[in-house]
VEXDREN-2710 file (C-alpha; in Angstrom, 1 decimal):
% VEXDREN-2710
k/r/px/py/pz
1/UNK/103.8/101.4/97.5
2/UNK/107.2/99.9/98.0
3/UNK/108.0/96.7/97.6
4/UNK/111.1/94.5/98.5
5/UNK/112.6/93.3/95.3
6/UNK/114.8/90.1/95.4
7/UNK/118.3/89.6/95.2
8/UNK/120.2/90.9/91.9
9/UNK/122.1/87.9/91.1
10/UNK/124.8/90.4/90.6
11/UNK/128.6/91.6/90.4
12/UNK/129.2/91.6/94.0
13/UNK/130.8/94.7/95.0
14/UNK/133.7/94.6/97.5
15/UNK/133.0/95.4/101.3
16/UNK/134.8/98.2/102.9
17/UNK/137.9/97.5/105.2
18/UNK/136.8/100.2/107.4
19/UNK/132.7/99.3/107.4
20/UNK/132.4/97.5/110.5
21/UNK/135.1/99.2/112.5
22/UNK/133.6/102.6/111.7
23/UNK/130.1/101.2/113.1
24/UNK/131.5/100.0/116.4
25/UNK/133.2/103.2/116.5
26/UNK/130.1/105.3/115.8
27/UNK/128.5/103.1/118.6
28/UNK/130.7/103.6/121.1
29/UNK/130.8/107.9/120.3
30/UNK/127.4/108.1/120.7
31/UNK/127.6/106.2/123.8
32/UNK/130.2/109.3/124.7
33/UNK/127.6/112.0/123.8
34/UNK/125.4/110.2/125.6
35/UNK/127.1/110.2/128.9
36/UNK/128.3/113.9/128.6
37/UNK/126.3/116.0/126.6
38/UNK/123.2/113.6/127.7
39/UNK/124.2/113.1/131.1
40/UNK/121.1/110.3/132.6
41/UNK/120.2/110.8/136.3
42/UNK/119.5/108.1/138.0
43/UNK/116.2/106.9/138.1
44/UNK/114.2/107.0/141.2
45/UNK/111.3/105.1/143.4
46/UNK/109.2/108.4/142.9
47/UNK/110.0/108.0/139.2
48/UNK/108.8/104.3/139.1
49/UNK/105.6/105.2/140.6
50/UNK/104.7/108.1/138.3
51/UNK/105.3/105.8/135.9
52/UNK/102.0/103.6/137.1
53/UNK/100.5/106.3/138.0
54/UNK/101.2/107.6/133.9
55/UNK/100.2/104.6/132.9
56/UNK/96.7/104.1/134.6
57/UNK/96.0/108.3/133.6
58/UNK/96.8/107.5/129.7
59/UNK/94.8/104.7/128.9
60/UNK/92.2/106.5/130.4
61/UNK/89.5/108.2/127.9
62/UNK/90.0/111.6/128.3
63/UNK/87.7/114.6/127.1
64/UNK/88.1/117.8/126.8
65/UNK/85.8/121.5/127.5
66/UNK/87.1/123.2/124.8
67/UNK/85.8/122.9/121.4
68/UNK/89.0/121.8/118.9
69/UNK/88.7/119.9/115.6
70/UNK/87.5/116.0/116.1
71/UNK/88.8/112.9/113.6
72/UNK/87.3/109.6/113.7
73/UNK/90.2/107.3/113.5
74/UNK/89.7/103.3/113.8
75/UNK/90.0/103.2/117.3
76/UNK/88.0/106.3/118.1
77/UNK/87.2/109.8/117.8
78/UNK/89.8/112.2/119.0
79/UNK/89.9/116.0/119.4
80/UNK/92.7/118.2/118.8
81/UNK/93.5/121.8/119.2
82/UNK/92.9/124.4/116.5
83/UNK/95.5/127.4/115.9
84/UNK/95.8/129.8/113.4
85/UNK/98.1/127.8/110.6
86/UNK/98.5/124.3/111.9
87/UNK/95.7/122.0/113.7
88/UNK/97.3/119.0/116.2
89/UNK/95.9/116.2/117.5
90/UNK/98.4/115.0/120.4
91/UNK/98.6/111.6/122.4
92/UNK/97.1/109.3/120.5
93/UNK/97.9/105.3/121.0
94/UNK/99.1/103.6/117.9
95/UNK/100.1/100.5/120.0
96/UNK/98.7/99.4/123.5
97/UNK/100.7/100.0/126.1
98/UNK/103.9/97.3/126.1
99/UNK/104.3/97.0/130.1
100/UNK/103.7/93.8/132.6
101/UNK/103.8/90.4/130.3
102/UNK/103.8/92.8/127.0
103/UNK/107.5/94.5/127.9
104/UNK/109.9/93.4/125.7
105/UNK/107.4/91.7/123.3
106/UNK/106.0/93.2/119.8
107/UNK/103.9/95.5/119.7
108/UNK/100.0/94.9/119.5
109/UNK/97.4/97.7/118.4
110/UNK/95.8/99.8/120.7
111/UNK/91.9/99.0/122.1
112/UNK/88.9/101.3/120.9
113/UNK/87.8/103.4/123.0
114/UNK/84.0/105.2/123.3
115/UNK/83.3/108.8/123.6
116/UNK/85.9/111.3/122.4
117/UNK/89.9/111.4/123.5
118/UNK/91.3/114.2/124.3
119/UNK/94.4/115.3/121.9
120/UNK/95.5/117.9/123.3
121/UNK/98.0/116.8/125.2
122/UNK/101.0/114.2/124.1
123/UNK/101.4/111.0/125.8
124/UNK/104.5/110.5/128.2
125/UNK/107.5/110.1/126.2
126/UNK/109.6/106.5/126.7
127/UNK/111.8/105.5/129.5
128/UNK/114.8/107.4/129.2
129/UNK/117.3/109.0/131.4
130/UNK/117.5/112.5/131.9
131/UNK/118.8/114.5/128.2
132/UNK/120.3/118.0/128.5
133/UNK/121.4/118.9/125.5
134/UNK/122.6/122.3/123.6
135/UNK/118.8/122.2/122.4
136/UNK/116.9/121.5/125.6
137/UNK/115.5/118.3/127.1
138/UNK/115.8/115.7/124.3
139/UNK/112.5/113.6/126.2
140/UNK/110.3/116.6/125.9
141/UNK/107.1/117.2/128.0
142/UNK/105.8/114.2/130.0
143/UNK/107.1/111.5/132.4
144/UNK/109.2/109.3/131.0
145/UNK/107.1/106.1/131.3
146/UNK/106.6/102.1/129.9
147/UNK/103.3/103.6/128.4
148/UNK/104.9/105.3/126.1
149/UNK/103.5/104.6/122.2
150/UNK/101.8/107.7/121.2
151/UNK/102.0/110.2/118.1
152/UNK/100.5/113.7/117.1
153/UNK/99.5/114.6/113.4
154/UNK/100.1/118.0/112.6
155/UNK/97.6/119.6/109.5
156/UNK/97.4/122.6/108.1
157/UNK/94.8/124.5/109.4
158/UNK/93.3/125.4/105.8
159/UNK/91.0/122.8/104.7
160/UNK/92.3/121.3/101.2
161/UNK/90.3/119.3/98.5
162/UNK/93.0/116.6/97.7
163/UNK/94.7/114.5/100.1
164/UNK/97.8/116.1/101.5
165/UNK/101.5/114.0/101.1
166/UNK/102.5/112.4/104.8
167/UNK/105.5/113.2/106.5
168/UNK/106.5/110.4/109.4
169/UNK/109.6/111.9/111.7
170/UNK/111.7/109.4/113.5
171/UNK/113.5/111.2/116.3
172/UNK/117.2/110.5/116.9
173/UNK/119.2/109.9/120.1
174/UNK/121.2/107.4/120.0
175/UNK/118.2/104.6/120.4
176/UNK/118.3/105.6/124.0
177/UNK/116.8/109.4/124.3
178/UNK/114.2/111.4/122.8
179/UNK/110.9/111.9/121.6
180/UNK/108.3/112.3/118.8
181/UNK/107.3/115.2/120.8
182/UNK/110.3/117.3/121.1
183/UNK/109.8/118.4/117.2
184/UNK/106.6/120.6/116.4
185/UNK/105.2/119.3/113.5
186/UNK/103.5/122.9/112.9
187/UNK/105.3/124.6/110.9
188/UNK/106.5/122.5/108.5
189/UNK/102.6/121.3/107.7
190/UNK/101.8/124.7/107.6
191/UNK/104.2/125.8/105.3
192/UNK/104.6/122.4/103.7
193/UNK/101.1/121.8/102.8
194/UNK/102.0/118.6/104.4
195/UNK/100.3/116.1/107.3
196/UNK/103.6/115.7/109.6
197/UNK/103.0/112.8/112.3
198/UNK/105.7/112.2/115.3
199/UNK/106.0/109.6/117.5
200/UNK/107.8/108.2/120.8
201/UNK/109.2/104.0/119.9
202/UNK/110.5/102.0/122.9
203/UNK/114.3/103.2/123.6
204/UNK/117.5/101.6/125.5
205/UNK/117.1/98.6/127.1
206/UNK/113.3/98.8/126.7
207/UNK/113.3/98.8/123.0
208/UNK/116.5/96.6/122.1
209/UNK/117.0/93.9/124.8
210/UNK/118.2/91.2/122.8
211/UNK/118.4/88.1/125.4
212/UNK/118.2/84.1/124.7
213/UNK/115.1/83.7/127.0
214/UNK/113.3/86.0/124.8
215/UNK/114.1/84.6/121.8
216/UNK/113.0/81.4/123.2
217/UNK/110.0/82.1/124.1
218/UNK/109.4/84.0/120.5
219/UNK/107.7/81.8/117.7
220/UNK/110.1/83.0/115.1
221/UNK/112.9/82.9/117.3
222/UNK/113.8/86.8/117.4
223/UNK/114.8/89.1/120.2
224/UNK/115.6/93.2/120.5
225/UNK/114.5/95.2/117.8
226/UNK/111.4/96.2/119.6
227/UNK/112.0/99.8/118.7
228/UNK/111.9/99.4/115.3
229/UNK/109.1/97.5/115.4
230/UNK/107.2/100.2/117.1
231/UNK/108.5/102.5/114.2
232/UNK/106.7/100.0/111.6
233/UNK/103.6/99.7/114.2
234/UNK/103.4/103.5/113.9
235/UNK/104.0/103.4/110.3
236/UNK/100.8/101.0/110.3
237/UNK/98.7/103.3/111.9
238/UNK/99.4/106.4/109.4
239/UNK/98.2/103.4/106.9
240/UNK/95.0/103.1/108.2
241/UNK/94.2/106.3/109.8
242/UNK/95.8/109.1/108.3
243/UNK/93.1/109.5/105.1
244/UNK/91.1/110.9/108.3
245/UNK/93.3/114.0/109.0
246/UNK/93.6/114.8/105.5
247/UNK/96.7/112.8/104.2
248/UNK/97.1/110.5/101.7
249/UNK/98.1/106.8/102.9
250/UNK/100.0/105.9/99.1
251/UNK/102.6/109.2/100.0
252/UNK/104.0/108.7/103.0
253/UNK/107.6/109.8/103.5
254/UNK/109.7/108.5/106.5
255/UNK/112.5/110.9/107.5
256/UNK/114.4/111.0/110.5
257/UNK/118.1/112.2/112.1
258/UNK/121.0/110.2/113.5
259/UNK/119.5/107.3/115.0
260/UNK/116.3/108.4/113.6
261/UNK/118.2/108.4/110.2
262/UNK/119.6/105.3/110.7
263/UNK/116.4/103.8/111.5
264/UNK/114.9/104.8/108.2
265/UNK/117.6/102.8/106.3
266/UNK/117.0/99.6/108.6
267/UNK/113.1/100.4/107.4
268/UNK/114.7/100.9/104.0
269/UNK/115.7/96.9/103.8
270/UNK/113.7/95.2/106.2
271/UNK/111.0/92.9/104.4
272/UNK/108.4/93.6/107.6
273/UNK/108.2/97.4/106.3
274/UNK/107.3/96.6/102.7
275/UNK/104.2/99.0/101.6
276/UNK/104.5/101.7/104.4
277/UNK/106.2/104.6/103.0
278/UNK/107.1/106.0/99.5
279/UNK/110.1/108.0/99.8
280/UNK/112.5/108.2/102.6
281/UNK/114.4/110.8/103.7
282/UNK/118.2/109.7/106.0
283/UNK/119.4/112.8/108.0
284/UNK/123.2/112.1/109.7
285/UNK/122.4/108.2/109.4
286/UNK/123.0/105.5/107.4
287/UNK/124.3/102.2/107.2
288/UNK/126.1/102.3/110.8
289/UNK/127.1/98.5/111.1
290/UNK/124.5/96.5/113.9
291/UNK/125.9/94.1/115.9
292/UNK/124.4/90.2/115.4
293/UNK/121.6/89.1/117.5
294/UNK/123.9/86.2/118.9
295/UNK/126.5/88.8/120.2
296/UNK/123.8/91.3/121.5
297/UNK/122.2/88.1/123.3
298/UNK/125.2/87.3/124.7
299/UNK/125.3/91.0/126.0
300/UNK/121.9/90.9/127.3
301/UNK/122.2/87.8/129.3
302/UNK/125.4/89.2/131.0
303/UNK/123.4/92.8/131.5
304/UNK/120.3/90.9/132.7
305/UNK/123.0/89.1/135.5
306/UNK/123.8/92.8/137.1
307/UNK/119.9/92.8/137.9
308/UNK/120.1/89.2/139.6
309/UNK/118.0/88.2/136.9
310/UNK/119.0/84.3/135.1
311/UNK/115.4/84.4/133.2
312/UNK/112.9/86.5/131.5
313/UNK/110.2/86.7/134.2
314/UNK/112.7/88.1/136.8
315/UNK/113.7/90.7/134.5
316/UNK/109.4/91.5/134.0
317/UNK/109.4/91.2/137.3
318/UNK/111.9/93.8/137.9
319/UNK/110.6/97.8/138.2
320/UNK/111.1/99.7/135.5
321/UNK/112.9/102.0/137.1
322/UNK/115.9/99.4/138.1
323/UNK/115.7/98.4/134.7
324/UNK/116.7/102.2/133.6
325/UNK/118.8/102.2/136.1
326/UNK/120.6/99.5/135.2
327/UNK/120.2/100.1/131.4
328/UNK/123.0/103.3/131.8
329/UNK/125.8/101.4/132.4
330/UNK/128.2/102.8/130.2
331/UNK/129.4/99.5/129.4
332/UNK/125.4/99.0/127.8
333/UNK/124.7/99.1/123.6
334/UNK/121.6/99.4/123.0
335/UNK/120.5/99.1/119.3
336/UNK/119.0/97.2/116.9
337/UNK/120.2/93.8/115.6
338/UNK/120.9/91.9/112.9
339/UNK/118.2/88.7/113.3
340/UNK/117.8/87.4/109.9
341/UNK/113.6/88.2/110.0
342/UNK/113.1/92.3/110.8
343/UNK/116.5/92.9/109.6
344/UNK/117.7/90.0/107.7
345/UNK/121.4/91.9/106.5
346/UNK/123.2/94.8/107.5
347/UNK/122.1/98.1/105.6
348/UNK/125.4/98.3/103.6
349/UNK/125.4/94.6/102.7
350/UNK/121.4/94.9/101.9
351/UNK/122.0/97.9/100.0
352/UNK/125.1/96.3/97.9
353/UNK/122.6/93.0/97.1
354/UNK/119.3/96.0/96.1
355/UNK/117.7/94.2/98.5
356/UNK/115.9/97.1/99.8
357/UNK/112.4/99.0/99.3
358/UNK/112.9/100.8/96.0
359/UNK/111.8/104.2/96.7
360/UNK/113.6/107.5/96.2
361/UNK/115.7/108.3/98.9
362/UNK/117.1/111.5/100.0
363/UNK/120.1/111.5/102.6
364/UNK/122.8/113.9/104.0
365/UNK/125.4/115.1/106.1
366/UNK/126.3/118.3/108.1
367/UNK/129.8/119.7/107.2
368/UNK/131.2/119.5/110.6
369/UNK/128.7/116.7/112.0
370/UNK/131.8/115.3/114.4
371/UNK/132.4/118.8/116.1
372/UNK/129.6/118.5/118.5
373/UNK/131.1/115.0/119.8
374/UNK/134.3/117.1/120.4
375/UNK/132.9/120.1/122.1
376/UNK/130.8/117.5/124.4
377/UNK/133.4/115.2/125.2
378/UNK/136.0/118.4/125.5
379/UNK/135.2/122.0/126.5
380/UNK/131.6/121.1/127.3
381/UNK/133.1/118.8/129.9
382/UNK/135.6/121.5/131.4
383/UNK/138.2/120.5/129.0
384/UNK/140.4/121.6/126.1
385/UNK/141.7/119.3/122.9
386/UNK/145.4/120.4/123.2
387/UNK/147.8/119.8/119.7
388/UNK/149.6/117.3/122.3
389/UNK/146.3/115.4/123.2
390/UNK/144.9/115.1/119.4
391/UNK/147.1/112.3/118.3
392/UNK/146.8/110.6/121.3
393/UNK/143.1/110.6/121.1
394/UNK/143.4/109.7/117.5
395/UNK/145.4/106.3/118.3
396/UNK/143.2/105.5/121.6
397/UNK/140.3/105.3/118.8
398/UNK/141.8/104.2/115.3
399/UNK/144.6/102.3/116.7
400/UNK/147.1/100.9/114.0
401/UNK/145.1/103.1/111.6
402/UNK/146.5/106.3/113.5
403/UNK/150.0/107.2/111.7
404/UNK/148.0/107.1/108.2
405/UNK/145.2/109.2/109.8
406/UNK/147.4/112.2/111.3
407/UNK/149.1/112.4/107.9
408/UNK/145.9/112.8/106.2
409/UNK/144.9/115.3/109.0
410/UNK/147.6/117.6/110.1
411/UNK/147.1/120.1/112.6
412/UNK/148.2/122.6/110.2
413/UNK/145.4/121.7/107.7
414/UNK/143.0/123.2/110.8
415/UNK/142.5/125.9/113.1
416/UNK/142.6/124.4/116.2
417/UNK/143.1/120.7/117.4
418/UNK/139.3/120.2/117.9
419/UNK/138.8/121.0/114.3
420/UNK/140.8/118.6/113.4
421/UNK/139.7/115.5/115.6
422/UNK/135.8/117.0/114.6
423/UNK/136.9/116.9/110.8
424/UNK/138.2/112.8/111.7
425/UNK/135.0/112.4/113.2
426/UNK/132.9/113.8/110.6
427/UNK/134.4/112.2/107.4
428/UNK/135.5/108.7/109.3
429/UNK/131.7/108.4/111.4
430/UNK/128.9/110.0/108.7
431/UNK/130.4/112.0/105.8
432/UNK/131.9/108.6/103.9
433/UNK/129.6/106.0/104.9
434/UNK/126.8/108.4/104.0
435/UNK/128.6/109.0/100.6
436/UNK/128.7/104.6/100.4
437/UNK/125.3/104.1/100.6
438/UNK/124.2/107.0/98.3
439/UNK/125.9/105.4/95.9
440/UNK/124.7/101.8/96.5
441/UNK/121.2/103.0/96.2
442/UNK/121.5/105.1/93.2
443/UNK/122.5/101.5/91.4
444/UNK/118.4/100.9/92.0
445/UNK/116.4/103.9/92.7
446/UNK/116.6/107.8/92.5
447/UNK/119.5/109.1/95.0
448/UNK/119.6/112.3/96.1
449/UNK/122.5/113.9/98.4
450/UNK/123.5/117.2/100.5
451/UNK/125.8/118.5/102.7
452/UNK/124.0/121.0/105.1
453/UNK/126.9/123.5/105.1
454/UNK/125.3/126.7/107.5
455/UNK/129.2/127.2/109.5
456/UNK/126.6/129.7/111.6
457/UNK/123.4/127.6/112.4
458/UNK/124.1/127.4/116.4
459/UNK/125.6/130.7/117.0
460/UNK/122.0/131.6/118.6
461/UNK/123.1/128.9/121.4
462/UNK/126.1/130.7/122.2
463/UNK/128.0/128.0/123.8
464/UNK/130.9/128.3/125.7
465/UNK/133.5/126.7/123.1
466/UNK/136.9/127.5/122.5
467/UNK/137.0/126.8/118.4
468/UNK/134.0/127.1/116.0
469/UNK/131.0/124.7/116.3
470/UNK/130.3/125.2/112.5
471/UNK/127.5/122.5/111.4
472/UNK/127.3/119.7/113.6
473/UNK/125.5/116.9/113.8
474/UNK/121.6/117.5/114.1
475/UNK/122.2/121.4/113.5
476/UNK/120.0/120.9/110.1
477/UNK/117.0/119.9/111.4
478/UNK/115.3/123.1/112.6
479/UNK/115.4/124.7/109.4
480/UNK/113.7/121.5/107.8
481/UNK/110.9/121.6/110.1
482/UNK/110.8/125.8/109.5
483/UNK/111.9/126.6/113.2
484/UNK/114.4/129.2/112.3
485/UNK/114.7/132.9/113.1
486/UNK/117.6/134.4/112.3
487/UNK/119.5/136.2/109.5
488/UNK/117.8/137.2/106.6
489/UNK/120.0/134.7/104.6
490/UNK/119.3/131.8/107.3
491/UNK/115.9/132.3/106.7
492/UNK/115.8/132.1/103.2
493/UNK/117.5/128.7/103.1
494/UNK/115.4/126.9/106.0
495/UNK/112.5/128.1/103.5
496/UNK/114.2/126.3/100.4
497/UNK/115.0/123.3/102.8
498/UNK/111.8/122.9/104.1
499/UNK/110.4/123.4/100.4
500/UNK/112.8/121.1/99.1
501/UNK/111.6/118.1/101.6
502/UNK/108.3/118.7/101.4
503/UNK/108.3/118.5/97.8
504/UNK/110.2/115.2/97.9
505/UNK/107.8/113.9/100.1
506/UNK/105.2/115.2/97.4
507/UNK/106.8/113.9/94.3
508/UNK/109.4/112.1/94.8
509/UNK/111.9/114.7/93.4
510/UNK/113.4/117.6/95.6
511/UNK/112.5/121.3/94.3
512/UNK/111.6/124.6/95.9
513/UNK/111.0/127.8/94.7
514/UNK/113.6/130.3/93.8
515/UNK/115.7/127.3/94.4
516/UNK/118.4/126.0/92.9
517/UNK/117.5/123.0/90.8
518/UNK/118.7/119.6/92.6
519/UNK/120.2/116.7/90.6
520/UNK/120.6/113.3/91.4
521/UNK/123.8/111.6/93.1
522/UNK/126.5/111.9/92.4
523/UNK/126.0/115.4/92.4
524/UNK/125.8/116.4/96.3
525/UNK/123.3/119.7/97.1
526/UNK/125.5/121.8/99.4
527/UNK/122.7/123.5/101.6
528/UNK/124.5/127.0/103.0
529/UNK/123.0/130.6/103.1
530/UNK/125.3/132.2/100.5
531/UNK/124.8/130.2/97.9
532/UNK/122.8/126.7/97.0
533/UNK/125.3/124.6/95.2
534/UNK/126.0/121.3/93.3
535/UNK/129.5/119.5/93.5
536/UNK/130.8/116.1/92.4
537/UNK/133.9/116.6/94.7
538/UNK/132.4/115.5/97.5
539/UNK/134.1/112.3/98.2
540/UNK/137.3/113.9/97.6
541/UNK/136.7/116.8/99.9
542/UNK/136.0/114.6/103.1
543/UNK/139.0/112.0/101.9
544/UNK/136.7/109.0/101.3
545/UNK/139.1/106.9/100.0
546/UNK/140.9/106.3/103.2
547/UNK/137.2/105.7/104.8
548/UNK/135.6/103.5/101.7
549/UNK/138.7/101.6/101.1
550/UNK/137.6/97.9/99.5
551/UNK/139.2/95.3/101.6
552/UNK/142.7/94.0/100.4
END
C-alpha cells in the first residue's frame, strides 16, 4: 500500500507567480457556478424536520421481502438487489451519524447492528441546497439530511475466483453539492470487472467549518476539513470490508472530478491517508491553492456571528436548516484547509517537496473545461458575452494581468467572445495547473495525462447556448463510468475510457483493447472519437507559460 515518503532534501523548484491567485480565482468561479447553474433554495422548517425524521428512519435496521444477495460486513449483514450485470448494496453507514454533539467533529465508525439491513435503498445524501444542473439534480435521490455518511458497492453480477480491483468515486461539486449516489456504479463494474463503491462526505458549512472554538476544543488543535475526513473514513471502511463483496483491499483506486478530483490530490499528500489506496485517478482537479486554517477561522467566526452565534454550542444548538441557510451566503468558502496535521502543505508545495503517497497517478482535463462556467454565468442566466463585455470581464478577474491576457487571447483567435473568455478559463483555472502537478509527480511516481477532447459530448443536452459547449468541465465522466449512448464513434471511446481506468485501477498502467497504447507524461492521451492520440505539445497549446510562470 502507499506510503508517505519524507522530504527529498532537494533542489527546490520555484513556485508559480500565478499559483495562489489562480486558486482564489478558481474558488470564487465555482462559487459563481454555484449560484447560477446550482441555484440553492432556501432551506425550510419542513426541511429541518425531515431531516430528524431521516435521521431516526436511517439508523433504523431495516429488512427487506425480497430475496437479493446478502454480505456480512463488520458491522452487519446487509442485502442488496441483484440485476442482470451488476449486483448493489445501497445505504450502508461507514460512519455514525455526525449530528447533535458529533456535528462538526471527526467522524467515528458506525454501531453494529443485528438482523439483516436493508441495501436497497441509499441513504439521504448531505445537507446541501437545491442543485439543478445541465445533468439533473446534483444531490440525487433522498433528503438532504445531517445523517448523511453512507456508500453503495456496485459488483459484477458474475461471481469471480480472484478478488476484483476497487474503484472509490469521490463526487465533485464544489465541496458544497452532490452525492455518491448521483453516479451508478453499474456499469462500470460490469464492464470493468471492477468493485465501484460511492459515497456522500459532509459538504459546505457542515463539512468545512473551520472556527477557533472548534479548534479549541480539538486535542490536536484542528478545525474544518471534516469532509475529507469522511473521505478517509470511507476509504477505511473499503479496508476492512470490501474483501466481502469480492474486492481486493491492497487495489484500491481513488478517483474523483473537480472537487472530487481535487480531493484525491489533498488524499494524495495527506499523512492521515497513508495505506488506503493504490493508484489515484484526478479528473478536472488538482492542486487548487486552500486557504490557511487561521484565515478560514477568521472566516468562520465572522460567518458563525450572522447566526448570533459567539461559541460553538450555539452554533450545535442552531437547526440545521438555519445553518444551510446561512451557509449560502455568497460571500461563504467552504473548503478544505491547510492545518499542518490532515493537510500539512498545499498540494503543489507537497508535490514539489515528493511529499506525497507514491502511487501512480492518472489526471486530466477537458479541452474546453471553462466553457460551462461561461454558458452558466452568461446565456444560461438570460445573457450574452458581447466582444465589448469580454475584456471587461477579463480585467474585473485578472486585474493588472489583463492587457497581457487579451494579447494572448484575441477575439480573432475564437469564434465567439464566450470561446474566448471559456479558453481563459480553461487554460488559466485547470488546463496549466493540471499540466504543473503532472509534472511534479512524474519527478516520483508513474504520471499519466489526458485531455478529454469529445467537442460533441453534451450535444444530447441540447442547451439553449449561443456558441459551442465543446468539452466542458465534468462532460468526461459519463463515458468513464460507461453511461453513454450515442454515436457509434462516442461509444467506442467511453468503451476505451472506461477500459483504460479500469485497467489503471488493475495494474497500475492505463491500457484497453483496440486502444491506442498510453505513455507516460509528458506525453498527454488526447481522448476524442476520431482518433486516440499522444502529444507533447500540450503546454504550448493551452499557453502554459503565462499560467506556470516561476515567480520573478
Amino acid at each position: 500500500m502507499s506510503a508517505l515518503l519524507p522530504k527529498y532534501p532537494a533542489t527546490a523548484r520555484r513556485r508559480l507567480s500565478g499559483t495562489r491567485r489562480i486558486g482564489a480565482l478558481y474558488g470564487a468561479l465555482v462559487l459563481s457556478i454555484v449560484a447560477t447553474a446550482f441555484a440553492p433554495a432556501q432551506a425550510t422548517a419542513a426541511q429541518d424536520t425531515a431531516v430528524r425524521a431521516g435521521a431516526a428512519h436511517d439508523t433504523a435496521v431495516r429488512t427487506t421481502a425480497a430475496e437479493g444477495p446478502a454480505v456480512t460486513t463488520r458491522y452487519g449483514q446487509v442485502q442488496g438487489k441483484a440485476g442482470a450485470t451488476a449486483n448493489s448494496y445501497l445505504g450502508i453507514p461507514y460512519a455514525a451519524p455526525p449530528v447533535g454533539s458529533q456535528r462538526w467533529k471527526p467522524p467515528s465508525p458506525p454501531e453494529r447492528w443485528p438482523g439483516v439491513r436493508d441495501a436497497t435503498t441509499p441513504g439521504n445524501p448531505c445537507m446541501q441546497g437545491a442543485a439543478s444542473s445541465p445533468w439533473g439534480d446534483l444531490a440525487g435521490p433522498g433528503t438532504p439530511s445531517e445523517d448523511c455518511l453512507y456508500l453503495n458497492v456496485h459488483t459484477p453480477a458474475q461471481r469471480s475466483l480472484q478478488k476484483r480491483p476497487v474503484m472509490v468515486w469521490i463526487h465533485g461539486g464544489g465541496f458544497t453539492v452532490g452525492s455518491g449516489t448521483f453516479y451508478d456504479g453499474s456499469n462500470l463494474a460490469a464492464k470493468g470487472d471492477v468493485v465501484a463503491v460511492t459515497f456522500n462526505y459532509r459538504l459546505g458549512a457542515f463539512g468545512y467549518l473551520a472556527h477557533p472554538g472548534l479548534t479549541d476544543e480539538s486535542s490536536q488543535g484542528m478545525s474544518g476539513n471534516y469532509g475529507l475526513l469522511d473521505q478517509q473514513a470511507a476509504l477505511r471502511w473499503v479496508r476492512d470490508n470490501i474483501a466481502a463483496f469480492g474486492g481486493d483491499p491492497d487495489n484500491v483506486t481513488v478517483f474523483g472530478e473537480s472537487a472530487g478530483g481535487g480531493s484525491v490530490c489533498q488524499n494524495l499528500v495527506s499523512p492521515r491517508a497513508t495505506g488506503l489506496f493504490d493508484r489515484a485517478v484526478a479528473q478536472s482537479g488538482c492542486g487548487f491553492t486552500l486557504p490557511t486554517q487561521q484565515s478560514q477561522q477568521d472566516r468562520g467566526a465572522a460567518w458563525a456571528n450572522s447566526l448570533g452565534c459567539a461559541d460553538v454550542a450555539c452554533l450545535r444548538a442552531r437547526t440545521a436548516a438555519q445553518v444551510l441557510g446561512a451557509s449560502l451566503s455568497p460571500t461563504a468558502r467552504w473548503t478544505p484547509n491547510v492545518d499542518g496535521k490532515v493537510l500539512p502543505l498545499q498540494v503543489t508545495d507537497a508535490l514539489e517537496r515528493g511529499r506525497f503517497h507514491r502511487v501512480p497517478v492518472l489526471q486530466g482535463t477537458t479541452a474546453d473545461e471553462g466553457r460551462l462556467t461561461v454558458a452558466t454565468t452568461y446565456d444560461l442566466a438570460g445573457r450574452q458575452l458581447t466582444a465589448e463585455g469580454y475584456p471587461v470581464a477579463v480585467r474585473t478577474l485578472y486585474g493588472d494581468r489583463a492587457d497581457e491576457i487579451l494579447a494572448r487571447y484575441p477575439l480573432s483567435d475564437h469564434g465567439t467572445p464566450a470561446e474566448a473568455l471559456g479558453a481563459v478559463f480553461t487554460d488559466s483555472q485547470f488546463a496549466c495547473l493540471q499540466s504543473r502537478t503532472a509534472s511534479l509527480m512524474a519527478a516520483h511516481t508513474r504520471s499519466y495525462q489526458y485531455e478529454f477532447a469529445d467537442r460533441h459530448s453534451m450535444d444530447h443536452l441540447n442547451l439553449p447556448l449561443s456558441f459551442p459547449i465543446g468539452a466542458p468541465h465534468g462532460s468526461e465522466i459519463r463515458y468513464v463510468f460507461g453511461g453513454v449512448s450515442g454515436t457509434p464513434a462516442q461509444n467506442v471511446l467511453s468503451d476505451r475510457m472506461l477500459g483504460y481506468w479500469t485497467n489503471f485501477a488493475r495494474t497500475g498502467v492505463p491500457y484497453a483493447t483496440d486502444a491506442p497504447r498510453w505513455n507516460l507524461f509528458p506525453k498527454v492521451q488526447t481522448l476524442a472519437p476520431v482518433a486516440v492520440t499522444g502529444r507533447t505539445t500540450f503546454p504550448e497549446d493551452h499557453k502554459c507559460d503565462l499560467w506556470n510562470r516561476p515567480a520573478s
